[in-house]
Structures are given as structure tokens and as C-alpha cells.
N, CA, C and O atoms as a printed pandas DataFrame, in Angstrom:
     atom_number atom_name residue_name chain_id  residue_number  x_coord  y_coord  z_coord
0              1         N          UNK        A               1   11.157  -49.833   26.379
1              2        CA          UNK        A               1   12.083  -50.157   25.323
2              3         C          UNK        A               1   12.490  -48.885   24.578
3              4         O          UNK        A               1   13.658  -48.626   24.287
4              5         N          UNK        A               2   11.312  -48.018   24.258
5              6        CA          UNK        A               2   11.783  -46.789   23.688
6              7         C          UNK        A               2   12.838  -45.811   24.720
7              8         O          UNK        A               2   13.662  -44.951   24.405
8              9         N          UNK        A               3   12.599  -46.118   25.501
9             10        CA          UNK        A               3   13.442  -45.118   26.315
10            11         C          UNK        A               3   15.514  -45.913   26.318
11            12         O          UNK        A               3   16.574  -45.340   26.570
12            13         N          UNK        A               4   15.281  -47.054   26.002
13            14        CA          UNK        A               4   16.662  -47.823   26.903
14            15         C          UNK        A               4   17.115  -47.544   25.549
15            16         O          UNK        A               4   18.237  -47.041   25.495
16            17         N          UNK        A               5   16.404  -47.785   24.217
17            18        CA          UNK        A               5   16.621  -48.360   22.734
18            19         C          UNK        A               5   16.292  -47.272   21.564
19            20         O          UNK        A               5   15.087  -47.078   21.398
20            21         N          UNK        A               6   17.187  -46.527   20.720
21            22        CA          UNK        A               6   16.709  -45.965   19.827
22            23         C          UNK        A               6   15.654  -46.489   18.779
23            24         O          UNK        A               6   15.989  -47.397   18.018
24            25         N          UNK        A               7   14.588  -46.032   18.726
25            26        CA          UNK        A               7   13.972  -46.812   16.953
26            27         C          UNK        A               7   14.267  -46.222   15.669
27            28         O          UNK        A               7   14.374  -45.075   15.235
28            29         N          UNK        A               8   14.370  -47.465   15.179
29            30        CA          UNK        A               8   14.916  -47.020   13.109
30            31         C          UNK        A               8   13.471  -47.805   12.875
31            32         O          UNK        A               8   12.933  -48.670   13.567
32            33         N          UNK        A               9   12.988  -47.089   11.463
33            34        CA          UNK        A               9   12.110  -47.672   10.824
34            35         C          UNK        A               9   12.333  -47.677    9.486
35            36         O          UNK        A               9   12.205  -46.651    8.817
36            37         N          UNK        A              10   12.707  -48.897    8.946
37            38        CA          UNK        A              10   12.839  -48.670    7.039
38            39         C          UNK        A              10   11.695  -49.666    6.263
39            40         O          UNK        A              10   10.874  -50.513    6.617
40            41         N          UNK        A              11   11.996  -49.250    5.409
41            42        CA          UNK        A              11   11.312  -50.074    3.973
42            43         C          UNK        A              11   11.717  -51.164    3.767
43            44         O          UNK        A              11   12.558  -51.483    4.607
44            45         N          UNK        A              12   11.500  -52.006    2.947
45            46        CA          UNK        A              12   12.375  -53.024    2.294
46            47         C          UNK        A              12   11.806  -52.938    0.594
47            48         O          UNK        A              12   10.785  -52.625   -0.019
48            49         N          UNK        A              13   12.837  -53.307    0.392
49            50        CA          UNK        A              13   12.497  -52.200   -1.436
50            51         C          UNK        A              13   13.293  -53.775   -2.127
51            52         O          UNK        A              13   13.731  -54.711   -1.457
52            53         N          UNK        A              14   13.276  -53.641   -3.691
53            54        CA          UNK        A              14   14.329  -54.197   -4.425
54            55         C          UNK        A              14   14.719  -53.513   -5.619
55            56         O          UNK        A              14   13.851  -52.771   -6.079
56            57         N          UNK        A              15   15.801  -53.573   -6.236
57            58        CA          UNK        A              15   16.157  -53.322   -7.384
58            59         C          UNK        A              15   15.705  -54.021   -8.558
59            60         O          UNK        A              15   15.807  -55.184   -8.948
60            61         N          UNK        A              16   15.033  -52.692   -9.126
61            62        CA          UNK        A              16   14.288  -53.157  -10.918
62            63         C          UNK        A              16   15.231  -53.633  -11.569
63            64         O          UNK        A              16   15.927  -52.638  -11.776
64            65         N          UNK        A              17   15.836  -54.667  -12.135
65            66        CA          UNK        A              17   16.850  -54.411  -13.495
66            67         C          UNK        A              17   15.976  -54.722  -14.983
67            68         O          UNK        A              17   15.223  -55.650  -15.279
68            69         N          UNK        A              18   16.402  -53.600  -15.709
69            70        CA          UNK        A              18   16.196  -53.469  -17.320
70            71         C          UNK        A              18   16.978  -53.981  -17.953
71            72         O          UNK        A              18   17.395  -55.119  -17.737
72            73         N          UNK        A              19   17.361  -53.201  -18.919
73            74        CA          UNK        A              19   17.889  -53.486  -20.165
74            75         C          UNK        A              19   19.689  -53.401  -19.944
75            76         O          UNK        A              19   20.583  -53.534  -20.779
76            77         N          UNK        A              20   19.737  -53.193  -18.824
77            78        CA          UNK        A              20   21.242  -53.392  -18.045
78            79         C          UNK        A              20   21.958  -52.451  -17.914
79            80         O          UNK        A              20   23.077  -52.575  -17.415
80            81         N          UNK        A              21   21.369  -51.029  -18.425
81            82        CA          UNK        A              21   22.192  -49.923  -18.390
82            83         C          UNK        A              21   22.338  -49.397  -16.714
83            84         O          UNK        A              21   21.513  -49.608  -15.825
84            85         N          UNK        A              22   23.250  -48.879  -16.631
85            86        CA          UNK        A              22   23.550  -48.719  -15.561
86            87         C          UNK        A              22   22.868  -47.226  -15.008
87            88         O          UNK        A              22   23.583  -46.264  -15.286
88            89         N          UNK        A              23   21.686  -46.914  -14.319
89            90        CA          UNK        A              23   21.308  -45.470  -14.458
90            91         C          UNK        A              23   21.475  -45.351  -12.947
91            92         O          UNK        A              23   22.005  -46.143  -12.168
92            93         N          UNK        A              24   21.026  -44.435  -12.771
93            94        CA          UNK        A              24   21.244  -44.235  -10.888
94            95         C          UNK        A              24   20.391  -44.822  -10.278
95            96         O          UNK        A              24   19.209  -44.638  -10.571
96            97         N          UNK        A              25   20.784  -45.744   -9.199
97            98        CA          UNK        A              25   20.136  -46.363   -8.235
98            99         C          UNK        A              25   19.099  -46.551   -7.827
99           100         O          UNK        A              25   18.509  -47.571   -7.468
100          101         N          UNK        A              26   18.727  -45.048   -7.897
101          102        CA          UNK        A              26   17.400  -44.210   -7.351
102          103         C          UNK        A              26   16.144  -44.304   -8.065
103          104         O          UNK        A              26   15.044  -44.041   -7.579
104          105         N          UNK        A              27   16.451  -44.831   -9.665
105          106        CA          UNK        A              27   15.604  -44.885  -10.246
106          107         C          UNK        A              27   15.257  -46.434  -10.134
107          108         O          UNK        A              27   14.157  -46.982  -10.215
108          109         N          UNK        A              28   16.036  -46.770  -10.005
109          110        CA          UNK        A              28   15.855  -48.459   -9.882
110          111         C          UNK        A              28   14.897  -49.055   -8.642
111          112         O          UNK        A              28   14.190  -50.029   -8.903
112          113         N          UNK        A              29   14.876  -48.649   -7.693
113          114        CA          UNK        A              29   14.614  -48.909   -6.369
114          115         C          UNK        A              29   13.113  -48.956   -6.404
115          116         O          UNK        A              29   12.292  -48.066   -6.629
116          117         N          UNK        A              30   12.986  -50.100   -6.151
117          118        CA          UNK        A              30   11.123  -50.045   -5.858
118          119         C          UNK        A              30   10.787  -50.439   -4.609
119          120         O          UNK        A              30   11.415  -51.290   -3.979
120          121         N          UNK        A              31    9.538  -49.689   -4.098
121          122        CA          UNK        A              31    9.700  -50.115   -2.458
122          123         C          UNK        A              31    8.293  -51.360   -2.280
123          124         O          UNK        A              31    7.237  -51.358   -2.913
124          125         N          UNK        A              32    8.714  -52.280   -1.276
125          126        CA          UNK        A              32    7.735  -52.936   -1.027
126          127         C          UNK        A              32    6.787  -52.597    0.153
127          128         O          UNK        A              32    7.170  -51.851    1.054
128          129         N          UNK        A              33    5.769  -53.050    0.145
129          130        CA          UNK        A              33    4.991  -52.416    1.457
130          131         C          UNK        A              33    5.634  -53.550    2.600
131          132         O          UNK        A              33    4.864  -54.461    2.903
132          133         N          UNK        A              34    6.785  -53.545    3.148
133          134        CA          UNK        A              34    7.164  -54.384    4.346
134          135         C          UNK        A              34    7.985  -53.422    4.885
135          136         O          UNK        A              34    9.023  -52.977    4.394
136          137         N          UNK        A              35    7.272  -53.023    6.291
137          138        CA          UNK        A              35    8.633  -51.899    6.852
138          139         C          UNK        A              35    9.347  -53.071    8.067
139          140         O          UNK        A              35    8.814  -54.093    8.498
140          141         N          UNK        A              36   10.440  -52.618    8.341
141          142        CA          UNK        A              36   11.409  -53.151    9.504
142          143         C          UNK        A              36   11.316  -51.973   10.699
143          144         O          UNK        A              36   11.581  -50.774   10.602
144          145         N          UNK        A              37   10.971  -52.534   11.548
145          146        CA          UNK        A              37   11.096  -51.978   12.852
146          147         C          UNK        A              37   12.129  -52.160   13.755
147          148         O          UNK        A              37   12.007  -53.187   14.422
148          149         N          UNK        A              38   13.193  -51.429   14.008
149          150        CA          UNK        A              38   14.198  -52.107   15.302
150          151         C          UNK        A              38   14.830  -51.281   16.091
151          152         O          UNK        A              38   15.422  -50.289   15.669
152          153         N          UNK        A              39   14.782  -51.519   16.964
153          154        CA          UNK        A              39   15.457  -50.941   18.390
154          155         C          UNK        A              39   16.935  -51.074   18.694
155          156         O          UNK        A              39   17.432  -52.055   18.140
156          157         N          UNK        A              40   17.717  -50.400   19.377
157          158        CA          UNK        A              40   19.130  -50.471   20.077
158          159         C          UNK        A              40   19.825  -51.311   18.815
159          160         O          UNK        A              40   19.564  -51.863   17.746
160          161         N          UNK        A              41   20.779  -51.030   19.633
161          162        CA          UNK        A              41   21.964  -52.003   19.007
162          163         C          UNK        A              41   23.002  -52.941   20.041
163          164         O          UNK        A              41   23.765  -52.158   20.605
164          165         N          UNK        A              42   23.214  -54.105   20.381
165          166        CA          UNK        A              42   23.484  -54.884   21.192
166          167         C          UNK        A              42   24.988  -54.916   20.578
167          168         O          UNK        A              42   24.916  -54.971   19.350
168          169         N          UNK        A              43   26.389  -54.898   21.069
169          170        CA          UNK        A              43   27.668  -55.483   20.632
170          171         C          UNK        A              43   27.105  -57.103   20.714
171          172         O          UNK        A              43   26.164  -57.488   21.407
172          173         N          UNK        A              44   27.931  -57.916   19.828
173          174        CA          UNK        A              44   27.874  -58.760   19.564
174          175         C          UNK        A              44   29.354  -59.415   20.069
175          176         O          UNK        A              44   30.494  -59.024   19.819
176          177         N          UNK        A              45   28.694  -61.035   21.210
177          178        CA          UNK        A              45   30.596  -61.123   22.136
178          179         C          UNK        A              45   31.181  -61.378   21.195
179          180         O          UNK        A              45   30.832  -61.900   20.136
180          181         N          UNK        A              46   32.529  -60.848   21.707
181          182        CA          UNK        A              46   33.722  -62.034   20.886
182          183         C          UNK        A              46   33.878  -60.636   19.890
183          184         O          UNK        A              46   34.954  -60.070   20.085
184          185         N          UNK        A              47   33.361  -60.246   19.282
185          186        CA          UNK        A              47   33.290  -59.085   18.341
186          187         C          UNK        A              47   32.640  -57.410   18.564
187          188         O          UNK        A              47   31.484  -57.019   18.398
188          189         N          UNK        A              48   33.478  -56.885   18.860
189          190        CA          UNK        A              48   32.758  -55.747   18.793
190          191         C          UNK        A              48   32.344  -54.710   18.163
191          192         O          UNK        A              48   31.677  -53.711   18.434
192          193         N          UNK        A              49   33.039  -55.280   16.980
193          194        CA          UNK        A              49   32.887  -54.199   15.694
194          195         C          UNK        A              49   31.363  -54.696   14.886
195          196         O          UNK        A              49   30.778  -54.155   13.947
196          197         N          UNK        A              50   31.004  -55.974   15.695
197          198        CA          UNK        A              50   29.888  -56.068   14.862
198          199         C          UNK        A              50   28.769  -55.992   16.214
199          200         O          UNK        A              50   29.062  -55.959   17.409
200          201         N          UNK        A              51   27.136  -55.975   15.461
201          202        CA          UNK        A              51   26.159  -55.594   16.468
202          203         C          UNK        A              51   25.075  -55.715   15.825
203          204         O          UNK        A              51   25.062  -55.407   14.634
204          205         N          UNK        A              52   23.695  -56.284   16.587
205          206        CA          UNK        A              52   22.277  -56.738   15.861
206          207         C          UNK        A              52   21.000  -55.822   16.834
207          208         O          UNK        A              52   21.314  -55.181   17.837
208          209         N          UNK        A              53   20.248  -55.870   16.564
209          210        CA          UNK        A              53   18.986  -54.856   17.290
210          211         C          UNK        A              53   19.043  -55.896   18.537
211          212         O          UNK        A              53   19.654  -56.944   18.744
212          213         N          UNK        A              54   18.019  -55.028   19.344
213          214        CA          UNK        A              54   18.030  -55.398   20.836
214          215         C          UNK        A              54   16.312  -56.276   20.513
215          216         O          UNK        A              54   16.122  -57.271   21.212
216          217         N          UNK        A              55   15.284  -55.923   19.601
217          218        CA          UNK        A              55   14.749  -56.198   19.158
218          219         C          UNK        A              55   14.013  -55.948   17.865
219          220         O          UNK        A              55   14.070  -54.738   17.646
220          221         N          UNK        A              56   13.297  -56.619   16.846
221          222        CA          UNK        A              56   12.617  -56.161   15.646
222          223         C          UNK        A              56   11.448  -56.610   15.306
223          224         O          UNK        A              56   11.270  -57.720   15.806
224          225         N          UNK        A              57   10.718  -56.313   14.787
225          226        CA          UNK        A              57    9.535  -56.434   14.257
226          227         C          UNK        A              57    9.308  -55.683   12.192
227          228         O          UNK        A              57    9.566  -54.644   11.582
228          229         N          UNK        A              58    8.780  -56.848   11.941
229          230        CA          UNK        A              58    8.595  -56.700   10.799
230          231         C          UNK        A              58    7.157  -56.833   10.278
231          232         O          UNK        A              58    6.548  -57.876   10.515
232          233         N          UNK        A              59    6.415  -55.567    9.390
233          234        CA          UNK        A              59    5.065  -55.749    9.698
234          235         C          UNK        A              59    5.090  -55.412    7.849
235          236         O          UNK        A              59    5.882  -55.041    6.982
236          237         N          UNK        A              60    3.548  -55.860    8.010
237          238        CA          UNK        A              60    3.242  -55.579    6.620
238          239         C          UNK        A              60    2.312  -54.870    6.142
239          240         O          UNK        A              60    1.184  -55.320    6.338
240          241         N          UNK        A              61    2.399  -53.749    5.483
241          242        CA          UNK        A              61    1.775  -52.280    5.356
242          243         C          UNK        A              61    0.492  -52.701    5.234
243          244         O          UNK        A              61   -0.252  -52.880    6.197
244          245         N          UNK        A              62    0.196  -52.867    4.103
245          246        CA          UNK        A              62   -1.321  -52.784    3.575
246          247         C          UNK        A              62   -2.343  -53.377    4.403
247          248         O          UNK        A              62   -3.489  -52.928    4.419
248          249         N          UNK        A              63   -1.783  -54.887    5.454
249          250        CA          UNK        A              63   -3.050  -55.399    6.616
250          251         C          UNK        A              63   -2.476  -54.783    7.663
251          252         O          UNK        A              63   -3.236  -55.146    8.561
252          253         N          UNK        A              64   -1.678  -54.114    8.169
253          254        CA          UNK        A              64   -1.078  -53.404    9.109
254          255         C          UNK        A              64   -0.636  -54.866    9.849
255          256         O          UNK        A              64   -0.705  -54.634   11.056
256          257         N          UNK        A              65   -0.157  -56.449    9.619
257          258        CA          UNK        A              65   -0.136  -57.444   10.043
258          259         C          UNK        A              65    0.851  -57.689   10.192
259          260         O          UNK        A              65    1.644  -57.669    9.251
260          261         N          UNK        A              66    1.303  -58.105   11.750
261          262        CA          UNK        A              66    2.716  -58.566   12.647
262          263         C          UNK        A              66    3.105  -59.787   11.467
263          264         O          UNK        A              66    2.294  -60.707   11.361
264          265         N          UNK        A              67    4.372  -59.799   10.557
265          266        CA          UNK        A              67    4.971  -60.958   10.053
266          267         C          UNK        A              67    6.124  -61.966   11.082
267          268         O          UNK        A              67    6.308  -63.153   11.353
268          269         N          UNK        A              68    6.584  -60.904   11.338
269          270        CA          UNK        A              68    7.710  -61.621   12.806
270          271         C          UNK        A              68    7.845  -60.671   13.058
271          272         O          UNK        A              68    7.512  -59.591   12.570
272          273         N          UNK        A              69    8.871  -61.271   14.670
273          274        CA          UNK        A              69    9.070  -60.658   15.615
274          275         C          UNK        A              69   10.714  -61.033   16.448
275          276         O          UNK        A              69   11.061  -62.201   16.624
276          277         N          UNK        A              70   11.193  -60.376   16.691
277          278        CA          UNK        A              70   12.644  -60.995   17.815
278          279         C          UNK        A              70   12.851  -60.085   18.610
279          280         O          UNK        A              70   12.600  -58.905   18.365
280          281         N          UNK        A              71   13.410  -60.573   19.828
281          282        CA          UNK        A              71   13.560  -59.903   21.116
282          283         C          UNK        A              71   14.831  -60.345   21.384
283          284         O          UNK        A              71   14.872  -61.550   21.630
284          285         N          UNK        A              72   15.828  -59.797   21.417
285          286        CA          UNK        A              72   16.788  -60.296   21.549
286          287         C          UNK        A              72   17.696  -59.486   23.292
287          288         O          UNK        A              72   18.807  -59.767   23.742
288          289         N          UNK        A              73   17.162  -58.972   23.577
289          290        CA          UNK        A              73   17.741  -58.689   25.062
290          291         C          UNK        A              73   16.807  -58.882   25.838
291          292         O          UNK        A              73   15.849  -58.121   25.969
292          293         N          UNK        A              74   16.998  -60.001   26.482
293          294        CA          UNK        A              74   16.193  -60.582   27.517
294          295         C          UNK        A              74   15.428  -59.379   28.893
295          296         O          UNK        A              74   14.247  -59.234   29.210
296          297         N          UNK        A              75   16.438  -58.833   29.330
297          298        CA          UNK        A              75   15.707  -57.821   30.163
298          299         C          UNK        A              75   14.332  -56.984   29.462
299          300         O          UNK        A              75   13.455  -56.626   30.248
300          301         N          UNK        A              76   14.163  -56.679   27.975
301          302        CA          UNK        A              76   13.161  -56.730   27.494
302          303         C          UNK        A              76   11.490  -57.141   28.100
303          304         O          UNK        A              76   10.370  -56.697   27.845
304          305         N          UNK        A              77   11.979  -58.134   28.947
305          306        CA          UNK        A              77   10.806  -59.633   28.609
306          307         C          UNK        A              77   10.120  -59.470   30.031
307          308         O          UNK        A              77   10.969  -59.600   30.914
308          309         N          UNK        A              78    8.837  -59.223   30.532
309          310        CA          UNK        A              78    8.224  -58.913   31.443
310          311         C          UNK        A              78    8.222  -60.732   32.451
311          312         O          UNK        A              78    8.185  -60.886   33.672
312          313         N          UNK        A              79    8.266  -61.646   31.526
313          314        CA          UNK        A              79    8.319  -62.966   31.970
314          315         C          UNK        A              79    9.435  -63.265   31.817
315          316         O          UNK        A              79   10.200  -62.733   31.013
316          317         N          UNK        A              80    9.743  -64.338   32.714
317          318        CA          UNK        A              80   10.972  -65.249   32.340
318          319         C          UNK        A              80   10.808  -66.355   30.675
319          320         O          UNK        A              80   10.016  -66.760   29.824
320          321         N          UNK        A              81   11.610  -66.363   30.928
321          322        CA          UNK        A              81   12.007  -67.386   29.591
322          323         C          UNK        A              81   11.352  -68.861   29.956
323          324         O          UNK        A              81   11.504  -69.457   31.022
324          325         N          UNK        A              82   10.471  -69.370   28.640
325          326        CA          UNK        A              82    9.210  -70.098   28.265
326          327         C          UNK        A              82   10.830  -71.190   28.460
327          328         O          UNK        A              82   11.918  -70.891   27.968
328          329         N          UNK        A              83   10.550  -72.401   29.273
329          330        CA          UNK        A              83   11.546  -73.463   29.829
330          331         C          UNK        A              83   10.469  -74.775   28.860
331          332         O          UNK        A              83    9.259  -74.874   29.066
332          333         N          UNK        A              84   11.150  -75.568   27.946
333          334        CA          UNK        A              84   10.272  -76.241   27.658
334          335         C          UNK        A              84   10.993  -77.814   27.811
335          336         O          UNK        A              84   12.208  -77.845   27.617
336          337         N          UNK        A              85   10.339  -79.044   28.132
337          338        CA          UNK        A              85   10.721  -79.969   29.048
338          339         C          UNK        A              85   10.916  -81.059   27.509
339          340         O          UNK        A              85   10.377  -80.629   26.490
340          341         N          UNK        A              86   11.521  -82.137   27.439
341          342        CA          UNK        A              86   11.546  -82.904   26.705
342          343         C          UNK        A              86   11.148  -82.684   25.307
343          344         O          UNK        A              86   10.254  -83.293   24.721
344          345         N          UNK        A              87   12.001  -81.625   24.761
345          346        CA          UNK        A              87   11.965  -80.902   23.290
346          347         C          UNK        A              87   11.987  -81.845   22.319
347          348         O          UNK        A              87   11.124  -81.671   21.459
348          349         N          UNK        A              88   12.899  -83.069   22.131
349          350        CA          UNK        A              88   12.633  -83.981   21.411
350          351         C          UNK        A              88   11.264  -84.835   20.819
351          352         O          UNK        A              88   10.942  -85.142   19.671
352          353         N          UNK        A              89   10.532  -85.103   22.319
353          354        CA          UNK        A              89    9.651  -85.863   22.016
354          355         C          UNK        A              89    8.136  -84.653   21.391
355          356         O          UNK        A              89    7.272  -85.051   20.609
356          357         N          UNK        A              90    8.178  -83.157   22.004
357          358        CA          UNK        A              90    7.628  -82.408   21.223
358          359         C          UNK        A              90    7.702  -82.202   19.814
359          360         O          UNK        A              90    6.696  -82.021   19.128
360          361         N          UNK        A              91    9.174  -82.232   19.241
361          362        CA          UNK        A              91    9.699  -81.762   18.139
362          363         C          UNK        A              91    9.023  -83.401   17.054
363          364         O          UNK        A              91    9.355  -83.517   15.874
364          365         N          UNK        A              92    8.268  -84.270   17.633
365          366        CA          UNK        A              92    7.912  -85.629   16.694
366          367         C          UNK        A              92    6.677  -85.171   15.876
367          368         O          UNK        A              92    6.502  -85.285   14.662
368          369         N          UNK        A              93    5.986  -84.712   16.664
369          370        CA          UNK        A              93    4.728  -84.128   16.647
370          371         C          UNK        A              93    4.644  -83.330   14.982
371          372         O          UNK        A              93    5.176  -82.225   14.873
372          373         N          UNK        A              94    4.154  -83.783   14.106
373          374        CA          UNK        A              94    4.307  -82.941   12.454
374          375         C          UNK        A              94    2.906  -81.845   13.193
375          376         O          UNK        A              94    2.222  -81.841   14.217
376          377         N          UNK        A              95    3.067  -80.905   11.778
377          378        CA          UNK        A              95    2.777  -80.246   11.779
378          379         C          UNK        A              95    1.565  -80.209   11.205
379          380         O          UNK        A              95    0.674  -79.405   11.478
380          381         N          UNK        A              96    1.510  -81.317   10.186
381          382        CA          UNK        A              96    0.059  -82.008    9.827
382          383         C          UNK        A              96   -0.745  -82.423   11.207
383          384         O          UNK        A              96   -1.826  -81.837   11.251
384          385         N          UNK        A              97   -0.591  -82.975   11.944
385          386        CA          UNK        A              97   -1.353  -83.487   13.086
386          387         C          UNK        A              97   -1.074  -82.416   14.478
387          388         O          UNK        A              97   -1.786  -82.516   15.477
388          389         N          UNK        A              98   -0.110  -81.541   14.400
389          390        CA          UNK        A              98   -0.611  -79.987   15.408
390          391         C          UNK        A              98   -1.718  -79.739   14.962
391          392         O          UNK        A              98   -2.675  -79.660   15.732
392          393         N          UNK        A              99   -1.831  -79.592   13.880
393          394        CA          UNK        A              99   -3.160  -78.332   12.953
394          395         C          UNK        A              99   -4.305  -78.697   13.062
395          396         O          UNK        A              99   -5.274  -77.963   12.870
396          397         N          UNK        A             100   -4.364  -79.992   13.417
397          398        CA          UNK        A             100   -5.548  -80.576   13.496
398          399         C          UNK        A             100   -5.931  -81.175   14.970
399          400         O          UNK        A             100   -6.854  -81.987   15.041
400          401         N          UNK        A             101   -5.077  -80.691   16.389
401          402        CA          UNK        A             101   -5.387  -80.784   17.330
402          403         C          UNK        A             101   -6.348  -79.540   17.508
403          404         O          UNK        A             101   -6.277  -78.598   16.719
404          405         N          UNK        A             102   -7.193  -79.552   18.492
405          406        CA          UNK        A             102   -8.361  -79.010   19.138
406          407         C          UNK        A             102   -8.085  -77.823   20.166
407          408         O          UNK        A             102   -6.871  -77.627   20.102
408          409         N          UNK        A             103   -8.522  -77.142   20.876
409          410        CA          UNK        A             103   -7.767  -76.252   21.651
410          411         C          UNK        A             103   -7.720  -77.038   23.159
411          412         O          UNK        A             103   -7.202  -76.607   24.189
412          413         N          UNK        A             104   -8.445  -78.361   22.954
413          414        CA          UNK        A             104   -8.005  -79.162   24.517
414          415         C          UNK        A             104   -6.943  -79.583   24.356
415          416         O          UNK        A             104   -6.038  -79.421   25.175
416          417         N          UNK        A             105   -6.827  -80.184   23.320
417          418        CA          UNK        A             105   -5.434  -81.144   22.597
418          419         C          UNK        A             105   -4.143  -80.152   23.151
419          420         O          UNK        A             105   -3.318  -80.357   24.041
420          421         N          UNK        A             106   -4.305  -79.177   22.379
421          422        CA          UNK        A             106   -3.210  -77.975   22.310
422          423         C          UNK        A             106   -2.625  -77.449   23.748
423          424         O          UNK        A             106   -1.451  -77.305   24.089
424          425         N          UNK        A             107   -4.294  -77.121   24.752
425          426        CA          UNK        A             107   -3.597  -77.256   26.343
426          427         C          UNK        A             107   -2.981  -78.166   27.056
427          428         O          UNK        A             107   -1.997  -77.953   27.765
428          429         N          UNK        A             108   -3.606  -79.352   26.874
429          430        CA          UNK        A             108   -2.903  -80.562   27.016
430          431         C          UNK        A             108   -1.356  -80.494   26.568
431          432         O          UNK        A             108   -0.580  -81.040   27.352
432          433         N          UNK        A             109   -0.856  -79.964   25.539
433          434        CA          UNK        A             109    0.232  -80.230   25.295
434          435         C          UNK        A             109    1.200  -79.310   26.082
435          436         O          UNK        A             109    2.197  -79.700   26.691
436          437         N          UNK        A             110    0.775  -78.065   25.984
437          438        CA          UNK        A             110    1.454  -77.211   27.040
438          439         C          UNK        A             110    1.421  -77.725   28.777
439          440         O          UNK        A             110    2.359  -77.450   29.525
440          441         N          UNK        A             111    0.122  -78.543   29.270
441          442        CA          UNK        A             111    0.552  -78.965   30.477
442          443         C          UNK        A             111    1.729  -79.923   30.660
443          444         O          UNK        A             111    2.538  -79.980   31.586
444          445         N          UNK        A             112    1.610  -80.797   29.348
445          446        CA          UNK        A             112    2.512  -81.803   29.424
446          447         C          UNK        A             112    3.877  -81.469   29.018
447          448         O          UNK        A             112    4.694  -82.351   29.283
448          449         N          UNK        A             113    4.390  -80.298   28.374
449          450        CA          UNK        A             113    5.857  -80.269   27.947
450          451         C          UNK        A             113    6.574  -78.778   28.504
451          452         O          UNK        A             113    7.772  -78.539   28.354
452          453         N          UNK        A             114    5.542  -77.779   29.214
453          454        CA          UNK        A             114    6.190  -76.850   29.975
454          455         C          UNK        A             114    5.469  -77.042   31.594
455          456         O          UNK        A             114    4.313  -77.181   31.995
456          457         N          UNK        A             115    6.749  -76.968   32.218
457          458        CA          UNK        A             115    6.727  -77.121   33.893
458          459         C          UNK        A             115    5.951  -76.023   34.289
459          460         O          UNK        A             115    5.727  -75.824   35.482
């Protein structure tokens, strides 16, 4: 990926506001410990003036801990694409009663809804 894809790495910060005076930017800016990680830049169809990373990752400083993740150019992907069978009747399933399936439960479910 590093080789096909440039990497950018930033901060994610926000703006302090005070007492409303308008001072330079710079002073305003506080950084948060969440950096953005992202690769390439993909044209986007239909448009080419616009364009999104090829992939990103967003981590969080202080546990060094993966928050998300996107992959967005498939050649990326050492596997094919996760095919999942009757999405509906998966999608019933709350999230209260996932959490509390077992790790048989949980294989079970992957035998039963990916081919």
C-alpha cells in the first residue's frame, strides 16, 4: 500500500472559542490526541474534481488503539470480499442478544449466513 499510495498523517484538533475576539487561529487550535491516517487519493466517478483516500485509519494516541478503519480500493484486500447470504434475516438479530451469544453461538452464525 505504501508503495501504490502516498501517506498523510494529521491531528484532529478543535477550535477554543472565548470571549469572541477574533485572535489568530493558531492560538485557538487545540489538538486532540486522535491522529488520521490515509493513503492515495482515488477520483471519485462521475466527478473528478472530487476524491477520498484509497484507505484510512484512525487511531487514538494515548492507548495507541485502532478506532476505525476503511479500505476503500479493493485491490488493497489480500481476500475477496466477505459475500454475506440473507442480510435481512441477520440484520433481526439486536444487538442486545449478539452480546450475549457465546463464541459457539457466534460460529454458528457465520456458518449459517456466509457461504
Amino acid at each position: 500500500m505504501d508503495k501504490k499510495y502516498p501517506c498523510k498523517i494529521s491531528q484532529r484538533f478543535f477550535y477554543k472559542h472565548g470571549d469572541g475576539n477574533l485572535e489568530p487561529q493558531s492560538k485557538n487550535i487545540i489538538p486532540l490526541p486522535i491522529f488520521q491516517i490515509s493513503w492515495g487519493s482515488i477520483p471519485l466517478r462521475g466527478h473528478p474534481r472530487y476524491s477520498f483516500p484509497a484507505a484510512t485509519m484512525t487511531i487514538f494516541g494515548p492507548t495507541k488503539q485502532l478506532i476505525e478503519y476503511h479500505v476503500m480500493d479493493d485491490a488493497l484486500m489480500l481476500r475477496p470480499k466477505l459475500e454475506i447470504k440473507n442480510t435481512e434475516k441477520l440484520l433481526t438479530i439486536s444487538n442486545e442478544v449478539f452480546y450475549k451469544f457465546d463464541e459457539a453461538q457466534k460460529s454458528n452464525l457465520i456458518k449459517q449466513f456466509v457461504p
